[in-house]
BABA-362350 format. One record per residue (C-alpha): x, y, z; residue in three letters. Coordinates in steps of 0.02 Angstrom, whole numbers, plus 50000, padded with zeros to 5 digits. Layout:
XYZALA ...
END
This chain:
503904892849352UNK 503674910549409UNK 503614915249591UNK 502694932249629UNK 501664941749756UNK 502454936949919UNK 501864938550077UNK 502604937050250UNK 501644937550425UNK 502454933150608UNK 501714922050723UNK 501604925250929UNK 502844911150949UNK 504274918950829UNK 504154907550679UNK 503944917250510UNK 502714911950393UNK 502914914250189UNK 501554913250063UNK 501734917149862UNK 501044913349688UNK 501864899649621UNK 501804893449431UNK 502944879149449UNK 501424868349361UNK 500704877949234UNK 499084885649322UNK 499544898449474UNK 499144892949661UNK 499764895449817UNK 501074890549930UNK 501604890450085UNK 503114888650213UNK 503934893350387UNK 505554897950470UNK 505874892350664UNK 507334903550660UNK 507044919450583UNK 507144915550402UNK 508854905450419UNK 508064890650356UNK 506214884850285UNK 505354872150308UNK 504724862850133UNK 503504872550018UNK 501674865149972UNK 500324870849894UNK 498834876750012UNK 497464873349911UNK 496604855549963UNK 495754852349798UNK 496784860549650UNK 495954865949484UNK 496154872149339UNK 495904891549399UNK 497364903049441UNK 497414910249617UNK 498414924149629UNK 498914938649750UNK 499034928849926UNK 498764937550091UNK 499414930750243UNK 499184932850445UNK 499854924550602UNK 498934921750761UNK 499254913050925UNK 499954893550937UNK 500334893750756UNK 498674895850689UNK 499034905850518UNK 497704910350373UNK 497904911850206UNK 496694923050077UNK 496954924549884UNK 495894926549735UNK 495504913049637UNK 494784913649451UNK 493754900849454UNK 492224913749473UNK 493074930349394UNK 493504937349572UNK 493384922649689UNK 494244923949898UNK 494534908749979UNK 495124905550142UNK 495924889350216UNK 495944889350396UNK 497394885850459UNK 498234880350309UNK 499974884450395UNK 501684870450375UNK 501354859950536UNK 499844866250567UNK 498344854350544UNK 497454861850406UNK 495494866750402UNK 494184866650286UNK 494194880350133UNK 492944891450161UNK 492084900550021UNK 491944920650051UNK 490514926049972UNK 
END
């Protein structure tokens, strides 16, 4: 699949965070992963969105707060021109719900 539209954001606590469109399975979505060590090594990929569809998402923005909290906005075409944000959807991070931005 194609990988495009990457984004990068640093957290407070020096790990580096990497988000990107990813069409490994067909239908666009979004993934995620970090670096402890300054982009040396990554943890393993996954796909942020907790209930895939159908839609593409596309276009990822990323940014990095304190204690690893990192959030994660991209459009999604289930609607035409659809944002939704996971709350901290972040590798090792407990993720939150996905909340719809109207």
């Amino acid at each position: 699949g194609h990988q495009r539209n990457p984004a990068i954001a640093y957290g407070s606590n020096g790990d580096v965070y990497a988000t990107w469109e990813d069409g490994r399975s067909g239908t666009p979505r979004i993934w995620v992963t970090r670096s402890e060590d300054d982009g040396t090594t990554w943890a393993e990929a996954h796909a942020v969105d907790l209930a895939p569809g159908t839609s593409a998402q596309r276009k990822p923005t990323i940014a990095a707060g304190d204690d690893g909290f990192v959030v994660i906005a991209w459009q999604d075409d289930a609607r035409g021109i659809d944002h939704r944000v996971p709350v901290g959807a972040a590798v090792g991070a407990q993720r939150g719900d996905e909340v719809p931005h109207q």
